[in-house]
C-alpha positions as CSV (number, residue, x, y, z in Angstrom):
1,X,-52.4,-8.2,-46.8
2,X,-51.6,-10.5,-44.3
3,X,-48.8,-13.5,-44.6
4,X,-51.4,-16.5,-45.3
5,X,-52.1,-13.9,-48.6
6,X,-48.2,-14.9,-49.7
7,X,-48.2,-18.6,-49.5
8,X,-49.5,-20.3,-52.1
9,X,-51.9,-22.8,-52.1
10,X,-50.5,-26.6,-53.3
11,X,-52.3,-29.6,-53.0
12,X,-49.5,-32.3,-53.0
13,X,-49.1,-30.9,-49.0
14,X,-52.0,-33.6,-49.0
15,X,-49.8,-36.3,-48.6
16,X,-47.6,-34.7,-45.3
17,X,-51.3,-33.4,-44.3
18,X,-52.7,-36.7,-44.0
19,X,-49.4,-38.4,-43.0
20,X,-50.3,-36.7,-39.6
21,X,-52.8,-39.3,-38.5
22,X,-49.9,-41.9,-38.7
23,X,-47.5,-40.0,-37.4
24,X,-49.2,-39.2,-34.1
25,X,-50.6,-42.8,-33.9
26,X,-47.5,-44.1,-34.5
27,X,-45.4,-42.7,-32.1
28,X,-48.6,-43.3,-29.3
29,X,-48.4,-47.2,-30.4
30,X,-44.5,-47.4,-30.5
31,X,-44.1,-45.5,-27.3
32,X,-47.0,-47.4,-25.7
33,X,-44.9,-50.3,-26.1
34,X,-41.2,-49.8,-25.9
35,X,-40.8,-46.5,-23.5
36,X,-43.6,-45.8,-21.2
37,X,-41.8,-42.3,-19.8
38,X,-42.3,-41.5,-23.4
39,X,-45.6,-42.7,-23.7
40,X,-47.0,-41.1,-20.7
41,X,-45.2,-37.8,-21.2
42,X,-46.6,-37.9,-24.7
43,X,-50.1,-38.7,-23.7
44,X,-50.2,-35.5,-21.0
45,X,-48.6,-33.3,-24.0
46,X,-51.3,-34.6,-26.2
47,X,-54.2,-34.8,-23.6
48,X,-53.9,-31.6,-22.1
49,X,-52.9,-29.6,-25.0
50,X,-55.9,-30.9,-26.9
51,X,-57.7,-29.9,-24.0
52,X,-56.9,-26.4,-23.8
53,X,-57.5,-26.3,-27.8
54,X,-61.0,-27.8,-27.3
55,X,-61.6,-24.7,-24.0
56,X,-59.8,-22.2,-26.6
57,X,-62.4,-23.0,-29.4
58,X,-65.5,-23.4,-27.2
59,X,-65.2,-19.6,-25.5
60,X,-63.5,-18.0,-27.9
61,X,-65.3,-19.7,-32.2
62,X,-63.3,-18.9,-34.8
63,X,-62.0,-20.3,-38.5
64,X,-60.3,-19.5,-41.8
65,X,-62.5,-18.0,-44.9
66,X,-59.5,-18.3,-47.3
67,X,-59.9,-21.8,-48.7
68,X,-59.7,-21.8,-52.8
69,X,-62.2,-23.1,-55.1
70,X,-60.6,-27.2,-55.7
71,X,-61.2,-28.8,-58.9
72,X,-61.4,-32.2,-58.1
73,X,-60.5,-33.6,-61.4
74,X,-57.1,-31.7,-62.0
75,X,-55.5,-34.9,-60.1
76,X,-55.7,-37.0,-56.7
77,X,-54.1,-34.7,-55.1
78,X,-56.4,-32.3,-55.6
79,X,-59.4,-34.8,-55.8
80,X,-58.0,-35.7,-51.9
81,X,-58.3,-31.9,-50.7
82,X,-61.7,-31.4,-52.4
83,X,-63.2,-34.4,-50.1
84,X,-61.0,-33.1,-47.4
85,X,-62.5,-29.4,-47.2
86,X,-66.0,-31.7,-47.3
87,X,-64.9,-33.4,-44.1
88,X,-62.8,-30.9,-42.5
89,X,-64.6,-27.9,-41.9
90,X,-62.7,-24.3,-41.5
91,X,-63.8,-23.9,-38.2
92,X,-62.4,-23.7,-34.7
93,X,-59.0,-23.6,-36.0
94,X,-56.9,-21.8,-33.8
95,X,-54.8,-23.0,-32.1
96,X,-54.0,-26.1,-35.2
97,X,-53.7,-29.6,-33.5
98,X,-51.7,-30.8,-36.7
99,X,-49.4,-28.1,-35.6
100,X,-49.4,-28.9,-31.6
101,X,-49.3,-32.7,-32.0
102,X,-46.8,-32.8,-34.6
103,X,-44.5,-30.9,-32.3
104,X,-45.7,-33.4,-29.1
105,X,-44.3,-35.8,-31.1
106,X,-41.1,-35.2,-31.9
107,X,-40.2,-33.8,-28.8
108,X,-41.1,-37.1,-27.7
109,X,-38.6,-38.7,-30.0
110,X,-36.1,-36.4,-29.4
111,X,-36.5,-36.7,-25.5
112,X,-36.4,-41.2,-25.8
113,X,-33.8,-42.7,-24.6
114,X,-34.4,-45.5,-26.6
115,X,-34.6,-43.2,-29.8
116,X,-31.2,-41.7,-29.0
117,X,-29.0,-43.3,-30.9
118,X,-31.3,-43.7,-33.7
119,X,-30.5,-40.4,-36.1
120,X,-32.4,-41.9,-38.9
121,X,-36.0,-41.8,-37.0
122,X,-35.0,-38.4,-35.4
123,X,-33.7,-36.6,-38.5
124,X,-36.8,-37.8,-40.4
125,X,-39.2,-37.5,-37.7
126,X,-37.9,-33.8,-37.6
127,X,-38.7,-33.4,-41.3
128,X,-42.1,-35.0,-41.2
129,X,-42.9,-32.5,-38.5
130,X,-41.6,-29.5,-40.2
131,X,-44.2,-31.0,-43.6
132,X,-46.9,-30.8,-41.4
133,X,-47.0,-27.9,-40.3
134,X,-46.7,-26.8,-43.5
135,X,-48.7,-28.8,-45.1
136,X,-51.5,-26.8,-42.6
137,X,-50.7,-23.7,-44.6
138,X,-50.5,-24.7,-48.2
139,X,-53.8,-26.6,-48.4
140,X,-55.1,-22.9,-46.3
141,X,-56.8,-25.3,-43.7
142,X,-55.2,-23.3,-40.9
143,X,-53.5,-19.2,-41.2
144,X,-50.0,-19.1,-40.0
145,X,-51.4,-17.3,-36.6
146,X,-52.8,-20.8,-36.1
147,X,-49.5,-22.3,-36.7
148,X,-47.7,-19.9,-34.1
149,X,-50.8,-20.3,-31.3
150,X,-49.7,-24.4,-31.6
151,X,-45.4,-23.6,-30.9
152,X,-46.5,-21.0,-28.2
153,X,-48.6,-23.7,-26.4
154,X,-46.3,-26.4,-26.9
155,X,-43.7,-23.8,-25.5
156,X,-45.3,-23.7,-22.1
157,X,-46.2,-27.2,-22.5
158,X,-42.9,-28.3,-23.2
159,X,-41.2,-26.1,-20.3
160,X,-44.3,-28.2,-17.2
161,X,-44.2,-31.8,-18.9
162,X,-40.7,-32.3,-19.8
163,X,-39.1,-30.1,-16.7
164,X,-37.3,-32.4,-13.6
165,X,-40.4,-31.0,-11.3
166,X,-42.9,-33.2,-13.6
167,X,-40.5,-36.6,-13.8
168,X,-40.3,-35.9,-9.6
169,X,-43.9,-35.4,-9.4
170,X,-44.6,-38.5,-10.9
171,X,-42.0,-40.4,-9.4
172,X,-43.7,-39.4,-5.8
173,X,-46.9,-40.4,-6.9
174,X,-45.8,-44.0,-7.9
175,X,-43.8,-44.1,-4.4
176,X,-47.3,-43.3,-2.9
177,X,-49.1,-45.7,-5.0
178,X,-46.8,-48.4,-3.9
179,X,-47.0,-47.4,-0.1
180,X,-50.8,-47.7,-0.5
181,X,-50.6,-51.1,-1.6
């Protein structure tokens, strides 16, 4: 028995589940324009962590066969995972990007200085991110190994992109830039 065997199955994590796609968007748009250390530190969290996900899935296939039968009639919560599993297949799931870029994003909140004084957006973007993750267990689109494959990556994301060496690195390549023209 393994732990996905003791969480339960709900369908109103639909709504945290599909908050995702705002969430991420969101915070690309607002940081795109109001705090471009944000933005661009968000992008390379994003970028490459998608990246390796996409490498991850390509050599090494893999998916979920614990998805329950959904009757799509019980309520729109349910009639919302049914269409869901339709689209979203159980495939090439480790590690979960709702996982990884829910955590990209609020450690970009969290690290903007224009967000700092703002304990409303952090506390709830905190919350939101916690949901989603979830949300990736309860609707069993994703096993809780996928959910801990996500924080390790983000880990050794977190320690290149956000470190001083990365903010000097690109501070020397924009001194270059602007010697070259």
């Amino acid at each position: 028995v393994t732990m996905d065997d003791y969480i339960p199955f709900n369908e109103f994590f639909i709504i945290p589940y599909l908050l995702w796609f705002l969430y991420v968007g969101g915070a690309i748009l607002y940081f795109f324009f109001t705090d471009k250390k944000s933005y661009y530190r968000l992008c390379a969290f994003l970028f490459i962590g998608m990246t390796i996900s996409l490498i991850i899935c390509t050599v090494f296939p893999n998916g979920t066969a614990f998805r329950p039968a959904i009757n799509p009639e019980k309520n729109i919560f349910s009639w919302m995972v049914f269409h869901l599993y339709r689209t979203d297949t159980c495939t090439n799931v480790f590690p979960s990007i709702h996982v990884f870029n829910s955590i990209g994003v609020h450690l970009a909140v969290m690290h903007s200085e224009k967000l700092s004084g703002n304990q409303l957006i952090r506390t709830g973007s905190f919350i939101l991110m916690v949901l989603i993750c979830l949300s990736t267990v309860f609707l069993k689109q994703h096993s809780v190994l996928d959910g801990f494959g996500s924080i390790t990556m983000a880990y050794f994301l977190y320690s290149a992109i956000y470190s001083k060496a990365y903010g000097y690195s690109r501070r020397k390549a924009a001194a270059a830039r602007k010697a070259l023209s």
